[in-house]
N, C-alpha and C positions, 0 to 999 in steps of 0.2 A: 583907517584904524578902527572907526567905528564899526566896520563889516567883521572885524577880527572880532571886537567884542561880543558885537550879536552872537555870532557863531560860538565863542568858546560859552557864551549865556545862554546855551541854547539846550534846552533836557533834552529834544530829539539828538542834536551832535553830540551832545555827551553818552547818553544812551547807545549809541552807534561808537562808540570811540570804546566803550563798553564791551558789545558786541564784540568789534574786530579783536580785542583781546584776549575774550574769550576761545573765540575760532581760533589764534597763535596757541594758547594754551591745552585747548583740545588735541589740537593736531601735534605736539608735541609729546602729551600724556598718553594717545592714544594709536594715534597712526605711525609714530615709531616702534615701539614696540610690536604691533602689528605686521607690519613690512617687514619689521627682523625676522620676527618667528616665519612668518612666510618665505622669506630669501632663505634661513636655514634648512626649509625642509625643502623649497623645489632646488637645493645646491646640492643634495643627495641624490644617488641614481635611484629611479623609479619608475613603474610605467607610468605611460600619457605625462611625464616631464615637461614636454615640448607643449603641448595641448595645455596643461594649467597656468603653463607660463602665459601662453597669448590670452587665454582666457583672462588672466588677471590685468593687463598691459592693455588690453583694446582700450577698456575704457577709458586710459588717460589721452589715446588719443585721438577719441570721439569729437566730433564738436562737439562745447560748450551749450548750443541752444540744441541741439538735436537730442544731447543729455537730458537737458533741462525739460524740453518738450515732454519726452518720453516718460520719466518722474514725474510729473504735476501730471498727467494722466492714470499711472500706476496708484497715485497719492490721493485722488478722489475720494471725497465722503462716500461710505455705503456702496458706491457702485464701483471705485476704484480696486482694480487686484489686490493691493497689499488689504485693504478691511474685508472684502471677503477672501481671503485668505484666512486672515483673522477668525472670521462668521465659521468659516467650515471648521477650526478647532475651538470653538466653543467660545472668542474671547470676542471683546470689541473695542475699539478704538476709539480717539475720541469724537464727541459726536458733531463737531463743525470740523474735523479732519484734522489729519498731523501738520497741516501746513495752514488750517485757520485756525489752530490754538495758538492764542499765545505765548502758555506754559509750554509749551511742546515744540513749535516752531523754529525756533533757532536749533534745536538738539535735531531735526528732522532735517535741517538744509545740511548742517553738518557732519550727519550721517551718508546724504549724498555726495557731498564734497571728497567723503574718505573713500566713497569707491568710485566717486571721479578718478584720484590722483595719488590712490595707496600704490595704483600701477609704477608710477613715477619713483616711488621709495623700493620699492623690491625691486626695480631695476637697479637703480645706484649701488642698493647693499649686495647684489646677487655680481654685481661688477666690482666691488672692493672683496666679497669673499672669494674671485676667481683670482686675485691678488696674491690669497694669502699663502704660502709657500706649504704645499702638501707635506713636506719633511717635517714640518710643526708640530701636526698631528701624530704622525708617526711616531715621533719621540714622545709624543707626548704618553701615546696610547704605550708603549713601550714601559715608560716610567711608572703604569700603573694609575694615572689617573681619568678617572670618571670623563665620561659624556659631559656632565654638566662644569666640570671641572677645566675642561677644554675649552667651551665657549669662553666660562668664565675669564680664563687669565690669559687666553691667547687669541682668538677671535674676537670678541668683544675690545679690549684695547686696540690692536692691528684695524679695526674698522673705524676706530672712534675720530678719525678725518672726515672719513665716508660721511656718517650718522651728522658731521659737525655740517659740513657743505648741506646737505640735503634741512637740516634743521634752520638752517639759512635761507634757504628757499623756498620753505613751508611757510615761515614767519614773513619773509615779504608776498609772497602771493596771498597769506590772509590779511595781510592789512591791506590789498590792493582787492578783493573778493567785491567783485559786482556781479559776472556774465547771469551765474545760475542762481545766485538768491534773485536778481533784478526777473526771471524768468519765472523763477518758482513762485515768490510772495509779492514782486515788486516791496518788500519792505517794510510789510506788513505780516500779522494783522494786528495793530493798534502800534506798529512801528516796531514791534516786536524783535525782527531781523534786519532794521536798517542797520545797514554799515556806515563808515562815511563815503566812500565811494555811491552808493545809493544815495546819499543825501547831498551831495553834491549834483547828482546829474537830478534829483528831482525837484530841487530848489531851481536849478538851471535852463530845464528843459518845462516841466509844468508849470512854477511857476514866477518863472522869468525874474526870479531873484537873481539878476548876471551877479552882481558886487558878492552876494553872500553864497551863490557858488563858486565864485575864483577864490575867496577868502577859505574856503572849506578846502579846496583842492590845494593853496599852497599848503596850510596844515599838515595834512594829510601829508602830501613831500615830506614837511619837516619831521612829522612823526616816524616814517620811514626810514629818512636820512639817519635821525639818530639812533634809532635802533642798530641799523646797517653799520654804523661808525662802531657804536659800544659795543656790536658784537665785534666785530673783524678784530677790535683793540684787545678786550676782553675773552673771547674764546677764539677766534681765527689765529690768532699771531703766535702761538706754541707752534701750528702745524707750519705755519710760515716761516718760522727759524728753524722745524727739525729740515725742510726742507733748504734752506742756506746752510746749514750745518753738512747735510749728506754730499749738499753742491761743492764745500768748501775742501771736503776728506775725498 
């Protein structure tokens, strides 16, 4: 019990408990919306269709550390591509880098993170709008209403399972997020981007804190667990009865 305490008294775990919220948060305000507008426009016929699709999709299924590798190189102060990048339109970056600032840091891992695994949302939505029944539109476009009009009250609702599943699984892989921040910053700089995953294997593994890493890591469960519960109760369980309701007619 005493190990429970340190940890929940602890400004780094709570900072990192911080963190992982933030990243739940982002990735919801950010990378959905994104993956939609994405899926709506490669669901249209267009050329190189096929070609932006994989282009967008490799990276979710890159490894993790070959990811991670390749961004903490790209991310270098001064000599890194993305700051001279920078240098050649006239601007500059900060000057211990996007990944040793600690204002900047955490919004730089999660910048990565989004073109890690935006792949993963445009596929789910580009697979719930192959769903939606083409005569939809058709009437729709018939009745005289707008492009925007269409999304709005026929697409958008018909997906909103899709969006619900996928916002479920955005939200536990950032509260579980170690591989590419532990690669990028290890959790730094001044703890800036630890999560509690990171603080649990560094308590653990450096410095043989065992008690006060297991106590970090059931947390972490529980904070999972109940998310997972209040969601499924709270937002899952409409899509779960229309679907015993369709089962029942």
């Amino acid at each position: 019990l005493r190990n429970y305490s340190t940890v929940l008294h602890n400004e780094v775990f709570t900072d990192a408990f911080a963190h992982n919220m933030t990243i739940v948060g982002l990735s919801i305000l950010i990378q959905l919306p994104l993956g939609l507008g994405i899926a709506l426009l490669l669901n249209r016929s267009m050329w190189g269709q096929g070609l932006l699709r994989t282009i967008i999709f490799v990276p979710y299924v890159l490894s993790e550390v070959i990811a991670g590798v390749v961004w903490f190189q790209l991310l270098q102060p001064q000599y890194g591509v993305v700051d001279s990048l920078l240098h050649a339109v006239g601007l500059q970056g900060p000057e211990q880098g996007f990944l040793g600032t600690p204002e900047v840091a955490l919004y730089t891992v999660f910048a990565v993170l989004t073109w890690k695994y935006l792949g993963l949302a445009v596929l789910l939505l580009l697979a719930g709008l192959q769903g939606v029944p083409e005569e939809l539109f058709e009437a729709a476009q018939i009745d005289g209403a707008s492009w925007w009009q269409i999304q709005r009250r026929i697409t958008l609702p018909l997906l909103g399972p899709t969006m619900r599943v996928w916002a479920f699984l955005s939200m536990v892989g950032s509260l579980q997020s170690f591989d590419m921040i532990w690669i990028l910053t290890g959790g730094g700089p001044a703890n800036s981007t630890t999560t509690m995953a990171t603080f649990l294997v560094t308590e653990g593994t450096k410095r043989q804190n065992y008690g006060i890493a297991a106590a970090a890591s059931v947390i972490l469960f529980i904070v999972a667990l109940v998310m997972a519960v209040l969601y499924q109760v709270l937002v899952l369980r409409r899509d779960t009865r229309a679907i015993g309701t369709r089962a029942a007619t």
